[in-house]
C-alpha positions as CSV (number, residue, x, y, z in Angstrom):
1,X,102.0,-58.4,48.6
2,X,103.9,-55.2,50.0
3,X,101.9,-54.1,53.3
4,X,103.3,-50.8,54.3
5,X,103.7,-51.4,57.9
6,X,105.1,-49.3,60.5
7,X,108.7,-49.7,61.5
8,X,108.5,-51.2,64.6
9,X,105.4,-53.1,63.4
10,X,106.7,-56.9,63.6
11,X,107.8,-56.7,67.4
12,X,104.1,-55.2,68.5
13,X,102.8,-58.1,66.2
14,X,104.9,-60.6,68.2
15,X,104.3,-59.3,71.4
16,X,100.6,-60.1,71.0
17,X,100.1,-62.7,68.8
18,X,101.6,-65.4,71.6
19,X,100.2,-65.9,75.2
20,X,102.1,-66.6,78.0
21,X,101.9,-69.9,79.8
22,X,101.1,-70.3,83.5
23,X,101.0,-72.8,86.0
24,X,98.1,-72.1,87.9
25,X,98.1,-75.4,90.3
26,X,99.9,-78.3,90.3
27,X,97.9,-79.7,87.2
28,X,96.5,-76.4,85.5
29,X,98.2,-74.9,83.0
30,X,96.9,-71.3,81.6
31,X,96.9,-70.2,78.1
32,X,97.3,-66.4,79.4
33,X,96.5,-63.9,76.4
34,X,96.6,-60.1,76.9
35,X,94.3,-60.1,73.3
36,X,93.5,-63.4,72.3
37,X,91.8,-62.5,68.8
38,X,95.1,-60.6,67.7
39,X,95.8,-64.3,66.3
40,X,92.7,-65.0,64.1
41,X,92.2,-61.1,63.2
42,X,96.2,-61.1,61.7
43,X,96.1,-64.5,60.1
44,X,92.4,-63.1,58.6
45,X,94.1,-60.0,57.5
46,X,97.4,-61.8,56.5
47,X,95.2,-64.3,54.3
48,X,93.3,-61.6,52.8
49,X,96.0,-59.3,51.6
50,X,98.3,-62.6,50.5
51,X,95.1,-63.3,48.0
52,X,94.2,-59.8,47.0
53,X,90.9,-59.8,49.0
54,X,92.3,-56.9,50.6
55,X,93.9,-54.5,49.5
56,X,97.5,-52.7,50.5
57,X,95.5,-49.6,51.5
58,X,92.2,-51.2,51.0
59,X,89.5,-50.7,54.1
60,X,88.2,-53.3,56.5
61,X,84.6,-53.6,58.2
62,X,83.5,-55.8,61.1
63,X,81.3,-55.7,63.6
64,X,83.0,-56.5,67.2
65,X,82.7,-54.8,70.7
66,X,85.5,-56.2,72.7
67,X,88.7,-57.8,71.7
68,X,88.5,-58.6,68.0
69,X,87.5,-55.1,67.4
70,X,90.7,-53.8,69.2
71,X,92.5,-56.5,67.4
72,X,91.5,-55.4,64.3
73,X,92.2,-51.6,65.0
74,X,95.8,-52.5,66.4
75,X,96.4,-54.3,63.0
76,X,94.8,-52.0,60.8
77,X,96.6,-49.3,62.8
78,X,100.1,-51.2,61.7
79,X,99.0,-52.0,58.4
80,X,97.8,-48.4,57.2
81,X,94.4,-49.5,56.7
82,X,91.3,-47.8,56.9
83,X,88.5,-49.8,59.8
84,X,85.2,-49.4,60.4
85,X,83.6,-51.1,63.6
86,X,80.1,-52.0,64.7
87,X,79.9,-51.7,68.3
88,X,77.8,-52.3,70.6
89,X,77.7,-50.4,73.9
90,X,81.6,-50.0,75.1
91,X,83.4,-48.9,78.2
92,X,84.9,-45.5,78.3
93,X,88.5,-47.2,77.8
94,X,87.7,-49.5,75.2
95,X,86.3,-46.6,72.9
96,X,89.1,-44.2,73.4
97,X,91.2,-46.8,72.4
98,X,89.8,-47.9,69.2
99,X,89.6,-44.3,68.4
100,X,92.6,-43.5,69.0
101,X,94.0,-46.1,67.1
102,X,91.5,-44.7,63.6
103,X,88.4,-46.8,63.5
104,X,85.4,-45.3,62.9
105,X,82.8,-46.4,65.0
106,X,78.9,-46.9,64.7
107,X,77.2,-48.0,67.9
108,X,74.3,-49.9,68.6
109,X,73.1,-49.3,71.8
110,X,70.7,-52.0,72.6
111,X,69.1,-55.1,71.1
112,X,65.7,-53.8,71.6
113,X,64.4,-57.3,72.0
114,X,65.3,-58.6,68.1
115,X,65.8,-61.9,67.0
116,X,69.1,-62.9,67.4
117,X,69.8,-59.9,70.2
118,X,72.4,-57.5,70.2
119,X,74.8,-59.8,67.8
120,X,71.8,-59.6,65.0
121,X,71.2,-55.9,65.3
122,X,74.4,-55.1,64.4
123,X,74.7,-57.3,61.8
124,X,72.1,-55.6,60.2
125,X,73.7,-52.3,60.5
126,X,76.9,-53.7,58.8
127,X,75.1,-55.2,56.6
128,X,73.3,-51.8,55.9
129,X,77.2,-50.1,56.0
130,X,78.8,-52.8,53.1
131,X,75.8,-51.8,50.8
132,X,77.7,-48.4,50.4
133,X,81.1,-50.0,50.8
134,X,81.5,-52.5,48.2
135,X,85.2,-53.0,47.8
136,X,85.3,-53.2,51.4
137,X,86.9,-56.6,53.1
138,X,84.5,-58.7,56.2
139,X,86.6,-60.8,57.7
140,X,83.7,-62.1,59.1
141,X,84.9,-63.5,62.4
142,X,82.1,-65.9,63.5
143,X,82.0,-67.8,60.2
144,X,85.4,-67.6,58.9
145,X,87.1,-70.9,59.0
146,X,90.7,-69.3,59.5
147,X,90.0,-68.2,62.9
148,X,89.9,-71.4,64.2
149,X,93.1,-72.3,62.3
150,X,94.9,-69.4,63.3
151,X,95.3,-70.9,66.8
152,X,96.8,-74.3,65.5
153,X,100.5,-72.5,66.6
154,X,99.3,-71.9,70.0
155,X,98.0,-75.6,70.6
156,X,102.0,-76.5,69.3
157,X,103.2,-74.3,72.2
158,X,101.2,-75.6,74.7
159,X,102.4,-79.1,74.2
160,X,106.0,-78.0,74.4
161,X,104.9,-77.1,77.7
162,X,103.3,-80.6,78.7
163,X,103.1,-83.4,76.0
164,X,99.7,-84.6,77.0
165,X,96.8,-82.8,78.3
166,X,94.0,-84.9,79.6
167,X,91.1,-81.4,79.3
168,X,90.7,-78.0,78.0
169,X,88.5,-75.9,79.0
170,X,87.4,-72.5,77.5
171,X,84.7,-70.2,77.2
172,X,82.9,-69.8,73.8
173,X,82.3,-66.5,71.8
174,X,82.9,-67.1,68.3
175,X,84.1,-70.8,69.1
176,X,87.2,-70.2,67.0
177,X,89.8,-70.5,70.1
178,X,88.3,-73.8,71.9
179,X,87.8,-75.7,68.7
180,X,91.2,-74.5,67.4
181,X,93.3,-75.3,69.7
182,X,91.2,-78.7,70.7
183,X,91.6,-80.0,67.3
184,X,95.1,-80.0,67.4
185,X,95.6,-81.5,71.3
186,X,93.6,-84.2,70.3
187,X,95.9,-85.4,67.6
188,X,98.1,-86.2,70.4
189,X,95.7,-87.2,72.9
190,X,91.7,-88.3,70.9
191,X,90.4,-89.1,74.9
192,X,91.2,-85.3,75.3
193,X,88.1,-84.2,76.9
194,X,87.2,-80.7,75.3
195,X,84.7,-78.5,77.8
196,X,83.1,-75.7,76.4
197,X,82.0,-73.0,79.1
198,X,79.1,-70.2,78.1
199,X,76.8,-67.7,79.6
200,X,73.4,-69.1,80.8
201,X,71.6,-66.5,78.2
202,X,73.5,-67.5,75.3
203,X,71.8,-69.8,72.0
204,X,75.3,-71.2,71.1
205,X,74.7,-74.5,72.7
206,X,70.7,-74.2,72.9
207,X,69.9,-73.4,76.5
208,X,66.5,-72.5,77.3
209,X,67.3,-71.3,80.3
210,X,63.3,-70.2,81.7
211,X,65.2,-68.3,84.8
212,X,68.6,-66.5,84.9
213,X,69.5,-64.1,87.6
214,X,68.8,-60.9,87.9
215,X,72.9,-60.0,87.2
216,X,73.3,-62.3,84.7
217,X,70.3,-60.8,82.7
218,X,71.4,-57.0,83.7
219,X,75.1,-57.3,82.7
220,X,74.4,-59.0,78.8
221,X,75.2,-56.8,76.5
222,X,77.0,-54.4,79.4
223,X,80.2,-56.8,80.1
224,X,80.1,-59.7,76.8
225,X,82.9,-61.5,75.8
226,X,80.9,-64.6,75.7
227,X,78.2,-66.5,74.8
228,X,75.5,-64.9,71.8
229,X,72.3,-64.5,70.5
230,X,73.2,-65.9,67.6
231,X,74.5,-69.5,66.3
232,X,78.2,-69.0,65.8
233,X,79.8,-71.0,62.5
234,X,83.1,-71.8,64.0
235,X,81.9,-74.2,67.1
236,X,82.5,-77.6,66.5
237,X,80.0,-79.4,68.2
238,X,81.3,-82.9,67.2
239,X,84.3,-81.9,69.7
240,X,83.0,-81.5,72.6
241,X,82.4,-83.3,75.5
242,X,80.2,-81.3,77.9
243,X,79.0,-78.1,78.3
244,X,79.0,-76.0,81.6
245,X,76.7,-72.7,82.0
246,X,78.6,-70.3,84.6
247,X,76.5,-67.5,86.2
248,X,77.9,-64.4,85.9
249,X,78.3,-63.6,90.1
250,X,80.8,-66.7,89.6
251,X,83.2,-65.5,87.1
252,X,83.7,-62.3,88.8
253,X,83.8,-64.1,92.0
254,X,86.7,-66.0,90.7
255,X,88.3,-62.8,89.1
256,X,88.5,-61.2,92.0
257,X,90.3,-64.4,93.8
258,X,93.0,-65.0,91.0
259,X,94.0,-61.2,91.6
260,X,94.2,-61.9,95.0
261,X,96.1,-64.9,94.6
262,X,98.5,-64.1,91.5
263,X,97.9,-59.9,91.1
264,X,96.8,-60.8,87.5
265,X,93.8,-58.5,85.6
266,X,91.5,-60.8,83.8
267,X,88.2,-60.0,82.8
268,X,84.9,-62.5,83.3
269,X,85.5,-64.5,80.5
270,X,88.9,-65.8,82.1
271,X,87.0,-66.5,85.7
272,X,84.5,-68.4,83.7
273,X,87.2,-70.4,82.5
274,X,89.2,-70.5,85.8
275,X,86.3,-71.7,87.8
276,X,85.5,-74.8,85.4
277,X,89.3,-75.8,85.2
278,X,89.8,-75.8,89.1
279,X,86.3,-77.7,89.2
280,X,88.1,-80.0,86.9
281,X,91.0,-80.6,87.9
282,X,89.7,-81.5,91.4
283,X,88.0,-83.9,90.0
284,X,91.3,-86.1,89.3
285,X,94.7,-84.4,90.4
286,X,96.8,-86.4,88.6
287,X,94.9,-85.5,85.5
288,X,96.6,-82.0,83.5
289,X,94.2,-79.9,82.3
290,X,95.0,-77.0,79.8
291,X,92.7,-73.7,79.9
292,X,92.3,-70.5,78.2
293,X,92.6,-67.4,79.3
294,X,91.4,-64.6,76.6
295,X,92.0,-61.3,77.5
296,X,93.5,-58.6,80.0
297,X,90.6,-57.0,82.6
298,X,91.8,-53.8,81.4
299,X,88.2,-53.0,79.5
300,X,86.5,-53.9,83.0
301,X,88.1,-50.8,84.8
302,X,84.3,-49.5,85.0
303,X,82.4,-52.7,85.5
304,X,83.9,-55.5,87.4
305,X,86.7,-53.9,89.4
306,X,84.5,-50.6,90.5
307,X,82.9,-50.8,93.7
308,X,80.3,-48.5,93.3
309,X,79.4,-51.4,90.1
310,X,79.7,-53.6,92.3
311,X,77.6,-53.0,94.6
312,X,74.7,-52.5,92.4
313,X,74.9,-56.4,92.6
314,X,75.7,-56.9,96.0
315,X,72.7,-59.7,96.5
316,X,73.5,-61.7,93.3
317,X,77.6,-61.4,94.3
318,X,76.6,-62.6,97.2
319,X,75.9,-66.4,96.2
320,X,78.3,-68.9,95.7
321,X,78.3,-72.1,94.1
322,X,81.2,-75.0,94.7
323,X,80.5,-76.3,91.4
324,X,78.2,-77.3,88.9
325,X,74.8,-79.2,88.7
326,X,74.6,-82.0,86.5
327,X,71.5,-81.8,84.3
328,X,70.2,-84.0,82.0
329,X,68.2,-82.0,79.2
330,X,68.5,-78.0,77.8
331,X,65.6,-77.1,79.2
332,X,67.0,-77.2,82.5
333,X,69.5,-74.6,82.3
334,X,68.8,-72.1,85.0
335,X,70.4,-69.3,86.8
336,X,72.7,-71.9,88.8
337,X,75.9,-73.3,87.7
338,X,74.8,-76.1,85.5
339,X,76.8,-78.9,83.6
340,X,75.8,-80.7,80.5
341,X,77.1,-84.0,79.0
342,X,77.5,-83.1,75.5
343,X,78.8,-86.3,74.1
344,X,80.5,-85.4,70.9
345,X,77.2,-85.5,69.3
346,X,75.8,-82.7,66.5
347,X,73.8,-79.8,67.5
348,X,70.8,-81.3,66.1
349,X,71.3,-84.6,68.0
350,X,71.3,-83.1,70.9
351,X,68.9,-79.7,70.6
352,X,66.8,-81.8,68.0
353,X,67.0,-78.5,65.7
354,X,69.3,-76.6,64.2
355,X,71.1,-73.8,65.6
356,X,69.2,-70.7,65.4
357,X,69.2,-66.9,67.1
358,X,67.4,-66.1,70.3
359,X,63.7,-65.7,69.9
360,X,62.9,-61.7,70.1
361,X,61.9,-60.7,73.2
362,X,63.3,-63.4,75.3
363,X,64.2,-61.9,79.1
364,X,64.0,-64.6,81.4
């Protein structure tokens, strides 16, 4: 199909569909993104225009706060076609950019304790928003199948870098990026160890955490790019190994110290991820262990890097933790650093249910 792009659209494409790769230590490697869901939002939109699910000038609808939505309005932006986001509550940056670049935003502003949290509540407004938009196209990125196999490209490139990867660690939103990418390492390497990291409020991997801290449970909704109140379709339990809960003091903790250390902006997502893979490759040096880094700290400019933020959690900021502590069942997931052997086993197996939203009103 003819998409109408903008002239200079392919080298803006190209620019930020690939992320960088950085040695970190001796035997980390970083999968550096400045927009890590560019990938799945253009091989959803690719898919969907190649099939006819989407129009040439057809209209897109999603619901996405953080980086798919910008993804999204980049593409749709290129492709000259009409978006329609729903948000939940955004930093002044992220919102002037989405606008500027034509989608039309509805914002919900707070999960007002719902099943399923903020995730489910604006669900339901999309849902609500299709109703009057039926020739609209959902890519639908927590279910969608393509987003994980939209990073297959990525996982070739990081073997070009080193043939055999022994971990990979990365935090979970949608689960498409872990499970993507591990999928394809472990064709070259099955004793890959795949470790998934997530917020200690989050149902993806069934905590029932009784006790979180008080930062943790404040800055939710305010600063996620990780973790949900809501099962997420493309997490492939069967993949992973173990399962570490980072409090949130620690992933700014950490990225605060990889700006000191490499003058790079990444937002808490990425410290999640940096503070598991320096736990883990302490743990063996001669072991290489790949990790992903998923977006620029840009969005952040009004959370994590200002002080006057900051210091609303000075107390929580400052704890520390040297690493994680092993536990043995779900219920013990608490507002420390906590690591969970996983086994490779289904969710049921493991939670002895099946995957379902946070319970309404749930505030430990």
């Amino acid at each position: 199909m003819n998409i109408h792009k903008k002239p200079f659209g392919e080298n803006v494409v190209e620019a930020l569909t690939l992320p960088k790769f950085i040695q970190v230590s001796h035997n980390i490697v970083a999968a550096k993104f400045d927009l890590m869901k560019f990938t799945p939002a253009k091989h959803i939109l690719d898919t969907a225009l190649a099939t006819g699910q989407l129009r040439a000038d057809g209209h897109v609808v999603e619901s996405s706060s953080g980086t798919f939505a910008l993804a999204l309005s980049i593409l749709c932006s290129l492709y000259n076609l009409r978006l329609t986001l729903v948000t939940g509550p955004t930093s002044q940056i992220v919102r002037w950019r989405l606008e500027n670049l034509g989608a039309a935003l509805h914002t919900v502003h707070a999960s007002r304790n719902c099943e399923g949290g903020i995730q489910q509540a604006r669900l339901e407004v999309l849902s609500e928003l299709r109703s009057s938009m039926p020739e609209s196209f959902w890519p639908q990125q927590y279910t969608n199948p393509l987003n994980s196999l939209s990073y297959g490209p990525i996982a070739e490139r990081a073997l070009q870098t080193q043939p055999k990867f022994h971990s990979v660690v990365g935090t979970v939103g949608s689960g498409g990026s872990l499970f993507g990418i591990a999928s394809i390492l472990q064709r070259e390497n099955p004793d890959l160890e795949v470790i998934a990291v997530d917020h200690n409020r989050s149902v993806i991997f069934g905590a029932q955490a009784a006790r979180i801290s008080r930062m943790c449970r404040g800055t939710f909704e305010q600063i996620l790019a990780m973790g949900s109140g809501i099962p997420m379709g493309n997490v492939n339990f069967e993949l992973c190994d173990e399962v570490h809960w980072v409090p949130v003091p620690k992933m700014v903790q950490k990225v605060h110290d990889f700006h000191r250390r490499t003058g790079m902006l990444v937002g808490p997502s990425s410290g999640a991820a940096l503070a598991v893979a320096e736990w883990r490759a302490g743990q063996d040096p001669s072991q290489q262990v790949l990790t992903i880094l998923p977006d620029h700290g840009v969005r952040y400019v009004e959370t994590m890097f200002d002080p006057r933020w900051l210091n609303t959690w000075n107390e929580d900021l400052a704890r520390d933790w040297g690493g994680p502590r092993d536990i043995s069942s779900l219920e013990e997931v608490s507002d420390e650093w906590c690591r969970f052997k996983w086994g490779r086993r289904r969710y049921r197996d493991v939670a002895g249910s099946d995957p379902a939203p946070r319970p309404a009103g749930y505030d430990p």
